[in-house]
LOKE-230766 format. One record per residue (C-alpha): residue number from 1; residue in three letters; x, y, z. Coordinates in steps of 0.25 Angstrom, whole numbers, padded with zeros to 4 digits. Layout:
// residues N
+------+------+-------+-------+-------+
: resi : resn :    px :    py :    pz :
+------+------+-------+-------+-------+
:  NUM :  ALA :     X :     Y :     Z :
...
+------+------+-------+-------+-------+
//
This chain:
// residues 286
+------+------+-------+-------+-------+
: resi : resn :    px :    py :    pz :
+------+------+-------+-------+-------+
:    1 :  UNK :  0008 : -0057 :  0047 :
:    2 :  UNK :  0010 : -0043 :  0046 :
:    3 :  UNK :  0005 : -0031 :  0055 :
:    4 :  UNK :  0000 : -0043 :  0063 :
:    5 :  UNK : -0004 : -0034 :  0073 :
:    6 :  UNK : -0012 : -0025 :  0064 :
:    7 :  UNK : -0020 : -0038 :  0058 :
:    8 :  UNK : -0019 : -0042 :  0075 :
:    9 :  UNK : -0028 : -0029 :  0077 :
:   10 :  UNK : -0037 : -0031 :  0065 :
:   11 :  UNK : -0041 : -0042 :  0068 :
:   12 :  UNK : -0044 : -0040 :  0083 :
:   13 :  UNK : -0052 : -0029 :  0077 :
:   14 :  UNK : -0062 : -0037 :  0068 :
:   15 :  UNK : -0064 : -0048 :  0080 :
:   16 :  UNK : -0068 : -0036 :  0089 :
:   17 :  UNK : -0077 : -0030 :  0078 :
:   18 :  UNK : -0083 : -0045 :  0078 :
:   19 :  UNK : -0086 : -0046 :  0092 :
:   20 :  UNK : -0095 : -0034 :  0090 :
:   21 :  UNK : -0086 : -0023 :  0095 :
:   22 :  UNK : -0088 : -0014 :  0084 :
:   23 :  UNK : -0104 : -0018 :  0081 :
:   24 :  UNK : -0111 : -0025 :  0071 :
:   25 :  UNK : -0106 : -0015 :  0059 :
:   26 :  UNK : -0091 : -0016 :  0062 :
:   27 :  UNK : -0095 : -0033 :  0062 :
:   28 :  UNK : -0101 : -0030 :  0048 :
:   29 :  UNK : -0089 : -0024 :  0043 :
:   30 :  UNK : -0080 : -0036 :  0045 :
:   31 :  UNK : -0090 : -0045 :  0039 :
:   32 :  UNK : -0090 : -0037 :  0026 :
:   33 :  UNK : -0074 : -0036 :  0024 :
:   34 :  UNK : -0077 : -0050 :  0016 :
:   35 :  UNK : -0087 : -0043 :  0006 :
:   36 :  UNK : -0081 : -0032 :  0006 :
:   37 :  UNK : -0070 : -0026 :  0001 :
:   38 :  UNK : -0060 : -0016 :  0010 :
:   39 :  UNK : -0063 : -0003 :  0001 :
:   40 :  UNK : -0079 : -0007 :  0003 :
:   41 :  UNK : -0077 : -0009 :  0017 :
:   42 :  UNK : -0071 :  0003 :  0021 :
:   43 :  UNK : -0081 :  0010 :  0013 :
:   44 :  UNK : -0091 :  0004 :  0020 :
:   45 :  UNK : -0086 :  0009 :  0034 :
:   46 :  UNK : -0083 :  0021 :  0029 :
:   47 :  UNK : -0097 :  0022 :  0024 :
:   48 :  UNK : -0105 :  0017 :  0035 :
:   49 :  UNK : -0097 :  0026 :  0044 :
:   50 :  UNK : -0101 :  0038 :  0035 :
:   51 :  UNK : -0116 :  0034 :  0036 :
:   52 :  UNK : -0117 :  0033 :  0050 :
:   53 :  UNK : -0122 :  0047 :  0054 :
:   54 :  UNK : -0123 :  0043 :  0069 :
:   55 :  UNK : -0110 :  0045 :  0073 :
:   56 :  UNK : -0107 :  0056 :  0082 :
:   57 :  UNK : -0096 :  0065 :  0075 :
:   58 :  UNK : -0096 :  0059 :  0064 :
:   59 :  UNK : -0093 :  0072 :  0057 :
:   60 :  UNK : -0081 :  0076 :  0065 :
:   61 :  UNK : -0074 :  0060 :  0062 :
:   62 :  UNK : -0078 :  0063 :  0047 :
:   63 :  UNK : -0070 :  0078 :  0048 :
:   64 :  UNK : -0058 :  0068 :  0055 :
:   65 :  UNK : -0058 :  0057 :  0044 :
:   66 :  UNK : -0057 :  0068 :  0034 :
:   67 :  UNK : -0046 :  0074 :  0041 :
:   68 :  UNK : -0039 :  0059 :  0042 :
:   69 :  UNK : -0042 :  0057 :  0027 :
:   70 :  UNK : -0033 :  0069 :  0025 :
:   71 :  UNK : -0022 :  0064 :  0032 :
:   72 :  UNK : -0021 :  0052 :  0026 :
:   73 :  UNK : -0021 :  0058 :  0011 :
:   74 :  UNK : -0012 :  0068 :  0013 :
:   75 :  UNK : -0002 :  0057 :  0018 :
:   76 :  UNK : -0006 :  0048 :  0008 :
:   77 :  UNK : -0002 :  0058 : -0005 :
:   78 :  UNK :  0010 :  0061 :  0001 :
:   79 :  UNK :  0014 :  0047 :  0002 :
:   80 :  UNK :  0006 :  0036 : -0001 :
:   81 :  UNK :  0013 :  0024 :  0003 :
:   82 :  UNK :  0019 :  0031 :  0016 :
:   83 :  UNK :  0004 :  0036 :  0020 :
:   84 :  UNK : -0001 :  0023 :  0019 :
:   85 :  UNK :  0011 :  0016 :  0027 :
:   86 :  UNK :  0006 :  0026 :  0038 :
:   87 :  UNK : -0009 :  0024 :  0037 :
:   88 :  UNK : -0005 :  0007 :  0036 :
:   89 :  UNK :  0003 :  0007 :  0047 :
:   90 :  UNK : -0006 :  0014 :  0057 :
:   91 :  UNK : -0015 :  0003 :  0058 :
:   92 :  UNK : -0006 : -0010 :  0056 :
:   93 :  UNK :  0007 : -0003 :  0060 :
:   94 :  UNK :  0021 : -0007 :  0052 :
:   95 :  UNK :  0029 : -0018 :  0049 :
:   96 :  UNK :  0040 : -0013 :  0058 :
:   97 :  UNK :  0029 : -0011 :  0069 :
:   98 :  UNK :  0016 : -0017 :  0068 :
:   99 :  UNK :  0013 : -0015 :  0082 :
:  100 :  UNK :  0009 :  0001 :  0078 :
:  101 :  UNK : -0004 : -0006 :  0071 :
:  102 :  UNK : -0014 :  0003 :  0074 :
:  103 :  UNK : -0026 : -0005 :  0073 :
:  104 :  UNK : -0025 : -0011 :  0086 :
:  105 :  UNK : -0026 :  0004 :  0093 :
:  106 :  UNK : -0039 :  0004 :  0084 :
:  107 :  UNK : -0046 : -0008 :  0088 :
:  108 :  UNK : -0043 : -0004 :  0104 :
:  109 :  UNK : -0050 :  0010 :  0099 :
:  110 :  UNK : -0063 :  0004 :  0094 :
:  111 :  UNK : -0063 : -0007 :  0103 :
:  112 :  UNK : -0063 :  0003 :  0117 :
:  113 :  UNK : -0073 :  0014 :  0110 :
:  114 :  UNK : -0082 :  0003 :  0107 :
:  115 :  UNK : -0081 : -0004 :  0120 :
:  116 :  UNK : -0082 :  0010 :  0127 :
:  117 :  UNK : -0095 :  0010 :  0120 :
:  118 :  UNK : -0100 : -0001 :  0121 :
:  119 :  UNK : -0098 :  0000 :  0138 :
:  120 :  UNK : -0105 :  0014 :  0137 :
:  121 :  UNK : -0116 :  0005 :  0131 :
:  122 :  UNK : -0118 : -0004 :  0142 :
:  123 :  UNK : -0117 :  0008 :  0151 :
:  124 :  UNK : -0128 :  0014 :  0148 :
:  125 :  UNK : -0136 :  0002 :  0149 :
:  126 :  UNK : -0135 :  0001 :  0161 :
:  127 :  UNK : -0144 :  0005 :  0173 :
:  128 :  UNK : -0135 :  0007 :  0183 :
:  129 :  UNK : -0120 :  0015 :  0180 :
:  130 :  UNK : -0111 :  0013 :  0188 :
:  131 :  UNK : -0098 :  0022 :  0193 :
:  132 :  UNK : -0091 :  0009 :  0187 :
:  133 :  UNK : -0099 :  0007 :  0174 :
:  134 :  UNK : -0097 :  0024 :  0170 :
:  135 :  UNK : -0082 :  0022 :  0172 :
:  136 :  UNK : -0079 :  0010 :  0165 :
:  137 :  UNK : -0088 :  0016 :  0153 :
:  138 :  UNK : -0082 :  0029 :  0153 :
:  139 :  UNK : -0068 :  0022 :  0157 :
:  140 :  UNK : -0069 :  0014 :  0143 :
:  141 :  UNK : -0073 :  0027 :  0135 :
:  142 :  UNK : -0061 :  0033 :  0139 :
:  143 :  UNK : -0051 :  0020 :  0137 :
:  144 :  UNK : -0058 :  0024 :  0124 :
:  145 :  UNK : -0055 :  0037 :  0123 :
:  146 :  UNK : -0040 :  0033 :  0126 :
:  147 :  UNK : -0038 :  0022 :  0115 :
:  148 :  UNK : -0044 :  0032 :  0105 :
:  149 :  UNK : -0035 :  0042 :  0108 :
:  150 :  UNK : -0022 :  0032 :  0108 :
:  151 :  UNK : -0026 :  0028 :  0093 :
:  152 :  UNK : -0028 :  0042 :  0089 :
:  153 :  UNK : -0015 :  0044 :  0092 :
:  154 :  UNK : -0012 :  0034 :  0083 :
:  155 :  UNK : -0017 :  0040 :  0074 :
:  156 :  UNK : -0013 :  0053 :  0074 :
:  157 :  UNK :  0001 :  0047 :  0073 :
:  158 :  UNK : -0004 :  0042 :  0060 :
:  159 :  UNK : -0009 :  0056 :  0055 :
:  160 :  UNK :  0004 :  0063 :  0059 :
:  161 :  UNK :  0011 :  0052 :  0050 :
:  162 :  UNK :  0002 :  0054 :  0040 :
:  163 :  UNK :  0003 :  0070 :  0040 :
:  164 :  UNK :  0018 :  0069 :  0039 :
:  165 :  UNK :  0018 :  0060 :  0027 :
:  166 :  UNK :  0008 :  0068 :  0021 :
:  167 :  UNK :  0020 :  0081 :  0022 :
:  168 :  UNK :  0030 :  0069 :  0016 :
:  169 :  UNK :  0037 :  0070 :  0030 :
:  170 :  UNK :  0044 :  0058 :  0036 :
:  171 :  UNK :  0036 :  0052 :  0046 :
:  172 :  UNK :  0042 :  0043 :  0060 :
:  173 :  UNK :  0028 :  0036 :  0065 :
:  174 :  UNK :  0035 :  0032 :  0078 :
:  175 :  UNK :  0040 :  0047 :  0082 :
:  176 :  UNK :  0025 :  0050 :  0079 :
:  177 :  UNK :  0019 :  0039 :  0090 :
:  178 :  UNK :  0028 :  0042 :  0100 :
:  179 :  UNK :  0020 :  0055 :  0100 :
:  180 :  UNK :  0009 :  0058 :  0112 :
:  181 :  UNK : -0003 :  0059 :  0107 :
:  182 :  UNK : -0003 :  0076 :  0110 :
:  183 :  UNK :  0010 :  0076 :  0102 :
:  184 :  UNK :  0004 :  0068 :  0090 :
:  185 :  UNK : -0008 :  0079 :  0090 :
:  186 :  UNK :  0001 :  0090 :  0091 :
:  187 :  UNK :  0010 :  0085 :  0080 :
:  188 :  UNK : -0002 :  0081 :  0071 :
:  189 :  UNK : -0008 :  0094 :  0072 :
:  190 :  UNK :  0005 :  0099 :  0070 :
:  191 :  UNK :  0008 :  0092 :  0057 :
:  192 :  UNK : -0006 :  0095 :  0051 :
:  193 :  UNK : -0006 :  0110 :  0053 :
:  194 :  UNK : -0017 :  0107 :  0063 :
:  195 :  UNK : -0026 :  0101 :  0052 :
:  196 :  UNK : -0032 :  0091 :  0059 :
:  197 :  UNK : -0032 :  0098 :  0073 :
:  198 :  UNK : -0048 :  0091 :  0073 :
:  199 :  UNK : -0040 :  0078 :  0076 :
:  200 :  UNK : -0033 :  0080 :  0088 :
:  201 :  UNK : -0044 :  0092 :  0094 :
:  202 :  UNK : -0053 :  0080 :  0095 :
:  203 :  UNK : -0045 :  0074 :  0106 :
:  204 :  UNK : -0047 :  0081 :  0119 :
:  205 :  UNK : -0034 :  0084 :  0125 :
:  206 :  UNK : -0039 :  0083 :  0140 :
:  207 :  UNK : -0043 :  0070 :  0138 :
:  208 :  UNK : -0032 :  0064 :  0130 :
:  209 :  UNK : -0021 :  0069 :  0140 :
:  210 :  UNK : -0030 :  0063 :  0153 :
:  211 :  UNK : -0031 :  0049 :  0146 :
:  212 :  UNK : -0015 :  0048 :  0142 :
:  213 :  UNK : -0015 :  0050 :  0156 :
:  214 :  UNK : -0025 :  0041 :  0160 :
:  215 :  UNK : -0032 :  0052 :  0168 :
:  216 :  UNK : -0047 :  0051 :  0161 :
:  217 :  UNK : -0059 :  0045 :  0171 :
:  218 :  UNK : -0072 :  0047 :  0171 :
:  219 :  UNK : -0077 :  0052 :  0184 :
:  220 :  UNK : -0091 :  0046 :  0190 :
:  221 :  UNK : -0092 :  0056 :  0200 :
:  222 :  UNK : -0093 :  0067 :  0189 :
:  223 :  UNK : -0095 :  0059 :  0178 :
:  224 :  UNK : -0085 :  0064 :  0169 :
:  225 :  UNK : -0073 :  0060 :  0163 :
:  226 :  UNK : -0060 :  0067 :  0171 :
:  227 :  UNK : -0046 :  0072 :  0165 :
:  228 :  UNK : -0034 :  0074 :  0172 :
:  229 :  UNK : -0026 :  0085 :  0165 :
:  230 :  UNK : -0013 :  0090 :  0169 :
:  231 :  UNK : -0013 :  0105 :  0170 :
:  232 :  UNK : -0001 :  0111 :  0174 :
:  233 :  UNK :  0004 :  0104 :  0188 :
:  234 :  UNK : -0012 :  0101 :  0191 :
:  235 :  UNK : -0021 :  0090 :  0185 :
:  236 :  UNK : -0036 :  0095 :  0182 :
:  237 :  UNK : -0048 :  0086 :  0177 :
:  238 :  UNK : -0055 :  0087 :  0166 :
:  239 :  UNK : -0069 :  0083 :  0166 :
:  240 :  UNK : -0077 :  0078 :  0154 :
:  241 :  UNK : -0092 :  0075 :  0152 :
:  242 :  UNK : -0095 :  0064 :  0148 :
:  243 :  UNK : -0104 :  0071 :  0136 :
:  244 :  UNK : -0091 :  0078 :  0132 :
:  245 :  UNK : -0082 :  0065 :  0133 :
:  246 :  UNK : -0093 :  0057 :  0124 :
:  247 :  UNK : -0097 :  0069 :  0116 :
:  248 :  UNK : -0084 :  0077 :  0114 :
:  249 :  UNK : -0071 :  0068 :  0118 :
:  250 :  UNK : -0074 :  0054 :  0116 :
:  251 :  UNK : -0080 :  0054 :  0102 :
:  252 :  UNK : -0067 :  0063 :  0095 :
:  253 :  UNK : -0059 :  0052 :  0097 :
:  254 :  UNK : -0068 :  0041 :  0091 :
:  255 :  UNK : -0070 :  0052 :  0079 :
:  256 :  UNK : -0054 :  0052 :  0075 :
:  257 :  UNK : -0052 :  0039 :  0078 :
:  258 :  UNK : -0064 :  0036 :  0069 :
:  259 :  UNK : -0060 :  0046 :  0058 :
:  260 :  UNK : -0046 :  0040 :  0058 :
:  261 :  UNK : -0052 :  0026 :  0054 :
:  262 :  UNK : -0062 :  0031 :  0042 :
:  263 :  UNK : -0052 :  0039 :  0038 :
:  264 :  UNK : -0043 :  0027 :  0036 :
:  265 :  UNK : -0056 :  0018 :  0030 :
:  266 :  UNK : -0055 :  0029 :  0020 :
:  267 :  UNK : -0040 :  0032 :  0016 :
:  268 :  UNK : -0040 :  0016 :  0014 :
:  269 :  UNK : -0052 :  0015 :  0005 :
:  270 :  UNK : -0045 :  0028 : -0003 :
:  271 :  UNK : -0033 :  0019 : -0006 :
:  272 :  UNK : -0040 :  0007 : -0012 :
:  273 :  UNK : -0053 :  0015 : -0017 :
:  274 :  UNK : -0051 :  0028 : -0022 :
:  275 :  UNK : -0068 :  0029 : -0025 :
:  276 :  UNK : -0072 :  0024 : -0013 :
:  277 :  UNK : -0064 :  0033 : -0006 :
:  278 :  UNK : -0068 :  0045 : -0013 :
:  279 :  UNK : -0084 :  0042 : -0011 :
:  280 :  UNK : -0081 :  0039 :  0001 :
:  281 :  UNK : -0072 :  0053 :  0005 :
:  282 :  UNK : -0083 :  0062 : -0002 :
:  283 :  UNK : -0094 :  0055 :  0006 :
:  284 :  UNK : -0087 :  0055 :  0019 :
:  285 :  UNK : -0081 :  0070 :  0017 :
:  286 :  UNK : -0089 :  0075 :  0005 :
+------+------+-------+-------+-------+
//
């Protein structure tokens, strides 16, 4: 078979979501891929996500998704069949390299976040919190936090791609993942005239440079998250709030991954139902 890993990836995928990972929703979904059909499918995520008004930010993933959808079009009325080799090979690689699938990245993704929650869960039932219980619940928030950021990199190596077919220019996707992830920022911004700057301003610079150097902890005598950052020939540590890494840090990363996801449910409908994408473009974007 080909793109084995990809299919590999999927597959773990769904027996994750069937264990419960995911909640009784995400169970549902699976269920209904015999009744329905992949065009009513995605328009039923799409349009259950849109009805949940519970969701903190959902605005600001809204504002991204419409920034994504951007990106693809403008890639894909440059050139159609290049724009979507790109957007296919991102999540099940190519057949000269399958292992570039990005689907497993994506399941890791989920699969920590959802964890991380579902530890904070059973945290805060209990009645006695140890030093022991608030590192290993903070320490799986941040493994979190790292896995999101690895597989936004990803895919601001896909938008890069996608920016430079949009201009007809030739694109090397290797050249582009050799990149750290503060050079794929700069040359993104860069190649979209600072467009989408909103992007990469949701990742906090202090924390992303601490985690690639494994140097985030929380700390229980302060009980905050610490830093390290290299200033000059001195290291300095940063402290952060729990409320600002919940409320501020955390979360933006979550909202780009998210917006990156719908944004793909909604290209994919527009390319096998025009309709459906239209009606669901205006209601999502007005």
């Amino acid at each position: 078979m080909d793109y084995i890993n990809y299919h590999d990836s999927l597959n773990e995928l769904d027996d994750l979501t069937l264990e419960g990972l995911f909640g009784d929703e995400a169970i549902e979904m699976i269920e209904l891929r015999s009744v329905l059909g992949t065009d009513d499918q995605l328009h039923k995520i799409l349009s259950e996500w849109e009805s949940d008004l519970s969701q903190y930010g959902k605005e600001k993933v809204k504002e991204l998704m419409h920034s994504f959808v951007e990106i693809y079009l403008g890639a894909i009325k440059s050139d159609r069949s290049v724009a979507l080799a790109s957007i296919l090979n991102f999540w099940r690689g190519s057949l000269d390299n399958p292992e570039q699938e990005r689907v497993s990245s994506y399941v890791e993704t989920l699969r920590l976040h959802r964890e991380a929650i579902n530890q904070m869960g059973e945290f805060q039932r209990k009645q006695n919190k140890s030093l022991g219980d608030r590192k290993r619940v903070m320490g799986q928030f941040i493994n979190a936090y790292s896995k999101s950021v690895e597989f936004i990199s990803m895919i601001l190596a896909n938008c890069i791609e996608l920016v430079r077919i949009s201009k007809g220019e030739q694109v090397n996707r290797d050249d582009i993942l050799k990149l750290t992830l503060h050079k794929k920022i700069q040359l993104f911004n860069e190649e979209t005239n600072y467009q989408y700057e909103a992007f990469t301003k949701l990742l906090d610079r202090n924390i992303r440079n601490a985690d690639a150097h494994n140097s985030i902890k929380y700390s229980g005598q302060k009980n905050c998250l610490e830093a390290k950052k290299r200033v000059g020939n001195k290291t300095i540590i940063i402290e952060i709030s729990i409320n600002e890494w919940f409320q501020d840090i955390y979360p933006k990363t979550g909202w780009l991954v998210q917006a990156f996801i719908f944004s793909t449910a909604l290209i994919s409908l527009g390319l096998s139902n025009i309709d459906l994408f239209k009606e669901k473009y205006l209601s999502l974007f007005g």
